[in-house]
Each structure stands twice: as structure tokens, then as C-alpha cells.
N, C-alpha and C positions, 0 to 999 in steps of 0.2 A: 566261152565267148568267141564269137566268129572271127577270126583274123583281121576282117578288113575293118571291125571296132576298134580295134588293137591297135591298128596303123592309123585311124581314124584319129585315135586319140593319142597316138606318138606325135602325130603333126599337129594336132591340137596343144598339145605341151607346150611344142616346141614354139611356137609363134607366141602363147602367150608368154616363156623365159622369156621372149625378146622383150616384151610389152612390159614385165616386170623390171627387168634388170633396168630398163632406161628410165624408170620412174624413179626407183634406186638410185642411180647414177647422179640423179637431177636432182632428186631430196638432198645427198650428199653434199651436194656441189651448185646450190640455188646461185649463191652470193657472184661465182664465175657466170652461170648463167644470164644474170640476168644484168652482167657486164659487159659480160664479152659470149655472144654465144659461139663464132667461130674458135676461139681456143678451148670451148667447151667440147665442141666435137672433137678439137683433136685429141685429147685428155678422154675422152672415152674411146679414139679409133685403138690410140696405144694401151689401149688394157689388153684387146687381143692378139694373139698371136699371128707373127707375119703373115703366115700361110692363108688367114681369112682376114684382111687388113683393111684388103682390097674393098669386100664385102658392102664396109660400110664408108669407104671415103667418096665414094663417087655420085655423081649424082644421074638420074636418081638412083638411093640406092637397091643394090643387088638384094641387099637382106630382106629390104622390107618389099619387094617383088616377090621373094622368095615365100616370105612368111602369108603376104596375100595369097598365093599361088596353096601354100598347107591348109590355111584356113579358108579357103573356096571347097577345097579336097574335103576335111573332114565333114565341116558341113551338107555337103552332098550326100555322103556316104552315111552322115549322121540321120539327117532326113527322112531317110528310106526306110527306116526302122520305127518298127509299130510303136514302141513305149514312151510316154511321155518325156521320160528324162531325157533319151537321146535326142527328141526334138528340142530341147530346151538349150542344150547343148549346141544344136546345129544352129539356134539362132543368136546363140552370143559368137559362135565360128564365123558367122555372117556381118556383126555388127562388128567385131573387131578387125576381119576383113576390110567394108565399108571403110574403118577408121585406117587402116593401113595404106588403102588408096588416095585420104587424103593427104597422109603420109611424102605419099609419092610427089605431090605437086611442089 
């Protein structure tokens, strides 16, 4: 497999843990959400560690630029490539992108 599917699909991963874990976090922990959403965010910025805190306290945040920013990438990179799968791929990288932008607002 060509390298830059490899990296394609490490950023593809990686945007959708984000996409995962916060679905996760929210099944967990409806009853605070849908009390209080601000102590919701802060009960998930303190899961991670100091060093990426930042990441996700800010608005808007770092992460979910970041994660738009991978899944732009794969999808491109995924596109290019003749076999149906990889296109199938490039368009959920797209639509979860899309979804991350509205993320941002």
C-alpha cells in the first residue's frame, strides 16, 4: 500500500477517535449534559492531559480545526485513487469534515 493511503488513513483515524470518544463521553454523561452543558465541557477538557488541555478549551476549538484540517487531507488523497472503496472513504472524510465545520460555529 502506497504511503500516502497509510497517512491518509492515520488522519482519517485519528479525526474520527475524536468523533467517537465525544459521542462516548456524552452517552456516559447525558443526565450533566443536558443540565448543564458548560460543566459538561469542563469534565471532558479534564480527561486530558495538561499538555493538550488547551486543545479543547478554547473557542473555537484547536482540535476540531485540527481534525477538519486531517479529514480535508485524507479525503483528497483518498479521491485520487481508482478503487471504489477509497472513494467511499474520501466521502464520509468529507462529510464528517463538513460536520466538523459546523463544529466550529
Amino acid at each position: 500500500m502506497k504511503l500516502r493511503i497509510i497517512i491518509a488513513f492515520v488522519l482519517y483515524l485519528i479525526g474520527i477517535s475524536k468523533i467517537i470518544d465525544w459521542f462516548v463521553f456524552w452517552e456516559n454523561n447525558q443526565e450533566l449534559a443536558l443540565r448543564n452543558y458548560g460543566q459538561l465541557k469542563l469534565k471532558f477538557i479534564s480527561r486530558f492531559p495538561s499538555l493538550i488541555q488547551p486543545l479543547f478549551s478554547k473557542h473555537p476549538e484547536p482540535a476540531t480545526l485540527i481534525c477538519f484540517i486531517f479529514f480535508i487531507i485524507a479525503g483528497v488523497v483518498l479521491l485520487k485513487e481508482p478503487k471504489y472503496v477509497f472513494k467511499v472513504f474520501a466521502i464520509t472524510a468529507f462529510f464528517f469534515a463538513f460536520w466538523n465545520l459546523f463544529s466550529l460555529m
